[in-house]
C-alpha positions as CSV (number, residue, x, y, z in Angstrom):
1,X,12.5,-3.8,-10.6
2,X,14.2,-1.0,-8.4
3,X,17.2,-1.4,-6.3
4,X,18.0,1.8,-3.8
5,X,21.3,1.0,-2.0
6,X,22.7,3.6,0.4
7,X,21.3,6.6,-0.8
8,X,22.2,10.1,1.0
9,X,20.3,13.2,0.3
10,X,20.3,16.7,1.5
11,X,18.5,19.7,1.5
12,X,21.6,22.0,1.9
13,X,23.1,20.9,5.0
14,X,20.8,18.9,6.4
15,X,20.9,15.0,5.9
16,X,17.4,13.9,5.5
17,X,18.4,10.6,3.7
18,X,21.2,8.3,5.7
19,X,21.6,5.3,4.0
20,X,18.6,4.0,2.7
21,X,18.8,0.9,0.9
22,X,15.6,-1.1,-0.3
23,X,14.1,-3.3,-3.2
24,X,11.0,-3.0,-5.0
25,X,10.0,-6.3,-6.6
26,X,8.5,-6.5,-10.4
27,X,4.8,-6.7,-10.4
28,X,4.6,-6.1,-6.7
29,X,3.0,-3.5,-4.1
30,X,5.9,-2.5,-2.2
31,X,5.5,0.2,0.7
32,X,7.4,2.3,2.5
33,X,5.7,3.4,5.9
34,X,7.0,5.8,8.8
35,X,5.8,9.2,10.4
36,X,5.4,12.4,9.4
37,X,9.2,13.7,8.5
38,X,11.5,10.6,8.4
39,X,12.2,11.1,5.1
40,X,9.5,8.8,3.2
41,X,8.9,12.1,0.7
42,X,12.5,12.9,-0.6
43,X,13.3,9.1,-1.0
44,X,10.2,9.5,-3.5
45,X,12.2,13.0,-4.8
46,X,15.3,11.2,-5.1
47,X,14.1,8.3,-7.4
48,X,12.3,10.9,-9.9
49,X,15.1,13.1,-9.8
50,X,13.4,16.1,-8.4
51,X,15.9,16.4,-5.4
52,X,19.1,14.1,-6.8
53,X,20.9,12.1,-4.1
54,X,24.8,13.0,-2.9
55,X,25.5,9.6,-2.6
56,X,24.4,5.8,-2.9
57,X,22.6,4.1,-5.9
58,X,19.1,3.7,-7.4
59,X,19.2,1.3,-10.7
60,X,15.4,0.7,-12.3
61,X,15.7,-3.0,-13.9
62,X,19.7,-2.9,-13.3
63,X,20.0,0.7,-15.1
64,X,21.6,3.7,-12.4
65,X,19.1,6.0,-12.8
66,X,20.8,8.0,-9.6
67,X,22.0,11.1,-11.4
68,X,20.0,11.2,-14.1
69,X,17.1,14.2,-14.8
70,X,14.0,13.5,-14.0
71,X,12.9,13.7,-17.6
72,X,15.2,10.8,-18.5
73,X,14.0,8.9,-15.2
74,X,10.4,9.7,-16.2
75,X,11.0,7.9,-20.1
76,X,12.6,5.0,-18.7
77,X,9.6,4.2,-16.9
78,X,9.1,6.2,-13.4
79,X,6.5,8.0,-13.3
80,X,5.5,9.3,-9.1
81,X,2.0,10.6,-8.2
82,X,3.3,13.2,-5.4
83,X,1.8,13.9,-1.7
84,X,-1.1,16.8,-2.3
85,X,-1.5,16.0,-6.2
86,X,-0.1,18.7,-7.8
87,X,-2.9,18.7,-10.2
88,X,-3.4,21.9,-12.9
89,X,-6.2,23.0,-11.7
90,X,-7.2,25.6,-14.2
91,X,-6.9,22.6,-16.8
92,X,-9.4,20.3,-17.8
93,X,-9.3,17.0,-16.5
94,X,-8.5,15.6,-20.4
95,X,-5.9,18.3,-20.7
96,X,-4.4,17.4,-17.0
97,X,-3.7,14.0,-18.9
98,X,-2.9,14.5,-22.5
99,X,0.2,16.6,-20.8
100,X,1.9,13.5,-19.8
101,X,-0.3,10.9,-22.2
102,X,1.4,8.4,-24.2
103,X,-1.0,7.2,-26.7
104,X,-5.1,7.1,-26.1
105,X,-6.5,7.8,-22.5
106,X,-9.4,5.1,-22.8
107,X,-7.3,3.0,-20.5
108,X,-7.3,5.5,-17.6
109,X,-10.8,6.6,-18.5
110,X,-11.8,2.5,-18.0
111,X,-10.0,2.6,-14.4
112,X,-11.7,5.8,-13.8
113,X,-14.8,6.1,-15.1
114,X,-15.7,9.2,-12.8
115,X,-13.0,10.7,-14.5
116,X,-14.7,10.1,-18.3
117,X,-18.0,11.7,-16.6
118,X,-16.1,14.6,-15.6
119,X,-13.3,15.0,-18.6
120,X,-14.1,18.4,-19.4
121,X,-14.3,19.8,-15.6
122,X,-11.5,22.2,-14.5
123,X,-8.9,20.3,-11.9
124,X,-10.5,22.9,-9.2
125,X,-13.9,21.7,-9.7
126,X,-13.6,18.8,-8.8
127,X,-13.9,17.1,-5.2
128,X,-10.6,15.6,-3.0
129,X,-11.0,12.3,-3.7
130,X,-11.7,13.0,-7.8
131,X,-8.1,14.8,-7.8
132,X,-6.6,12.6,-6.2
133,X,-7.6,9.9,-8.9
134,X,-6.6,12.6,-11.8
135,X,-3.3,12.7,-10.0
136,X,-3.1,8.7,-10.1
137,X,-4.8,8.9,-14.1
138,X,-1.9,10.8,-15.0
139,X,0.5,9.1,-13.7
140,X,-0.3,6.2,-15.6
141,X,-1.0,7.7,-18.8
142,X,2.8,7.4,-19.0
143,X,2.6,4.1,-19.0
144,X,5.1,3.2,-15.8
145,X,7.1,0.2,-15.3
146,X,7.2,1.5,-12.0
147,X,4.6,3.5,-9.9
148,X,5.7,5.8,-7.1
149,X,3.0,7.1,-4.9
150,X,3.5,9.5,-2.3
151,X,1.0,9.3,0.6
152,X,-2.2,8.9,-1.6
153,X,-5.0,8.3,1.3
154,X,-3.8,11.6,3.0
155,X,-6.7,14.1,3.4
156,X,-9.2,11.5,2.2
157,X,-12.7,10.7,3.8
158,X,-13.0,6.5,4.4
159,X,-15.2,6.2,1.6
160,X,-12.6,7.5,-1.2
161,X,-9.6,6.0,0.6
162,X,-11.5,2.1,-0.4
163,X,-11.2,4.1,-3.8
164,X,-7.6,4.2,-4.0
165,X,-7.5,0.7,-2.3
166,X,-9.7,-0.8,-4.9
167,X,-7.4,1.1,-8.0
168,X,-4.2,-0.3,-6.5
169,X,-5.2,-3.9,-6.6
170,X,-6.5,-3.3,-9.9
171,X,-3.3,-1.8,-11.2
172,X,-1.7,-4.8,-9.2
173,X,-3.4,-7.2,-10.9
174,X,-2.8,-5.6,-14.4
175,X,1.0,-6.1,-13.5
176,X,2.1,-2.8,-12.5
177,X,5.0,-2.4,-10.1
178,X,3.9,0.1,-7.1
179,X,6.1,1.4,-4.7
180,X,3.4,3.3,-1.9
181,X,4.7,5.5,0.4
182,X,2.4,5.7,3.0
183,X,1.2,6.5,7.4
184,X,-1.5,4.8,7.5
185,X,-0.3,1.2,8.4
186,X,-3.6,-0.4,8.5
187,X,-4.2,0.4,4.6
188,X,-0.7,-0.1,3.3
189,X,-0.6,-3.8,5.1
190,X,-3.4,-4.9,2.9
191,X,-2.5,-4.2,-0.4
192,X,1.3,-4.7,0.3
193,X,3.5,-8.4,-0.9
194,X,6.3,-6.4,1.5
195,X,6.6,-3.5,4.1
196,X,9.8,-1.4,4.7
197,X,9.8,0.8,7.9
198,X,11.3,4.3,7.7
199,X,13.3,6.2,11.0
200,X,15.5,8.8,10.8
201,X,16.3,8.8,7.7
202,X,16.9,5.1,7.0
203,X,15.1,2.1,6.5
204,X,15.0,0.0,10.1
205,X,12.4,-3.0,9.4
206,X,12.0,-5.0,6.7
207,X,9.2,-7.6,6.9
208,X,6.3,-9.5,5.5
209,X,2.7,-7.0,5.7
210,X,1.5,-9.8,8.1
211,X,4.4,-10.2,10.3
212,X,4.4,-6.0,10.3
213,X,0.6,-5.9,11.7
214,X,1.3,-8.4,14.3
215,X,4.4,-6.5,15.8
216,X,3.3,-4.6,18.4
217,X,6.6,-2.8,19.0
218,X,7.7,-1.6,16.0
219,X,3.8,-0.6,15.1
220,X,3.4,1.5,18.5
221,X,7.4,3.0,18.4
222,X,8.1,3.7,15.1
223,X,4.6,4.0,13.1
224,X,2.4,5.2,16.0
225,X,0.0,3.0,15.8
226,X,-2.1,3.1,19.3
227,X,-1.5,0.1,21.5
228,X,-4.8,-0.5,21.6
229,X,-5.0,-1.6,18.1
230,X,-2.7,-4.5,19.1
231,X,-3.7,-7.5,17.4
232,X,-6.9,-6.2,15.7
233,X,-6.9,-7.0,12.1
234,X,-6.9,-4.0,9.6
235,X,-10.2,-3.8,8.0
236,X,-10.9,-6.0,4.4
237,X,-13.5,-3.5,3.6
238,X,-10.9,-1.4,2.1
């Protein structure tokens, strides 16, 4: 489905992307964990076309997509639900998704129900974890052959983040492509079929979700995970 291969970005003169290079199987969860400021939110940037890439190659089903406007990414099928949500929030939550609909909403409205109860609420009244779902809902509206999202637990209480857990298999299931960019190991390595580990700038790990949770070094050095979480079993609640 997507194919990044080294892929350099800047923000002026600073090189925030060194080489990345990383696949994205069809039909699969696919995430891409590291800490806060390795780069994990303009790789998301740079495959929507929002901050374009110097140099290296992104191709969506064997298409380059790496130059192209993010209008053009967005038609071919890309759509990227971004960290903090970016919602309208003087808009109602239908007109928050008839901006980027494609057809009916009674598809999102069935993943969301919450979202049908509160379709004519403003985007500021409603609570974190509701936005955060809009900002999913609308996503999807566009009908995505490939689903980028951009740290979607972050901010969220327990409760809401089984929420997003629970919508990601479902879209999973349904045969969507998701490429989740996320810290938080523990919920990524459940709903993940692989795990690519972000440093500096580059991709430094690529492994099986399993093998990840089980490797104590790269968990505790380069995903600060505490060392006394070695060899406890993320939670199957979520």
């Amino acid at each position: 489905m997507l194919a990044v291969t080294d892929l350099h970005t800047y923000y002026g003169e600073s090189h925030v992307l060194q080489g990345v290079s990383l696949d994205a199987a069809r039909g699969a969860v696919t995430a891409v964990l590291g800490r806060n400021g390795v780069g994990k939110t303009t790789l998301c940037r740079s495959l929507v076309g929002l901050t374009p890439a110097r140099a290296g190659r992104i191709a969506l089903n064997g298409v380059d997509i790496t130059r192209l406007p993010p209008y053009r990414i967005h038609r071919l099928g890309v759509s990227l639900v971004p960290q903090g949500r970016r919602i309208f929030p003087s808009l109602t939550v239908r007109e928050n998704l008839a901006i980027a609909a494609r057809g009916d909403l009674d598809r999102v409205f069935s993943v969301f129900p919450r979202l049908a109860e509160r379709a004519g609420h403003r985007g500021n009244e409603l609570s974190g974890g509701e936005q955060q779902m809009l900002a999913i809902a609308r996503a999807l509206v566009a009908r995505p052959l490939l689903l980028v999202l951009d740290e979607p637990t972050e901010g969220l209480a327990p409760v809401l983040v089984a929420e997003v857990a629970a919508v990601i298999r479902r879209l999973r299931e349904e045969g969507t492509s998701i490429l989740l960019v996320e810290q938080n190991v523990a919920f990524a390595v459940k709903l993940a079929d692989w795990a690519h580990v972000m440093s500096r700038g580059r991709i430094v790990h690529s492994t099986d979700p399993a093998a990840l949770w089980n490797n104590e070094e790269v968990k505790t050095q380069l995903l600060g995970v505490p060392p006394a979480g070695a060899g406890a079993r993320p939670r199957r609640d979520l």
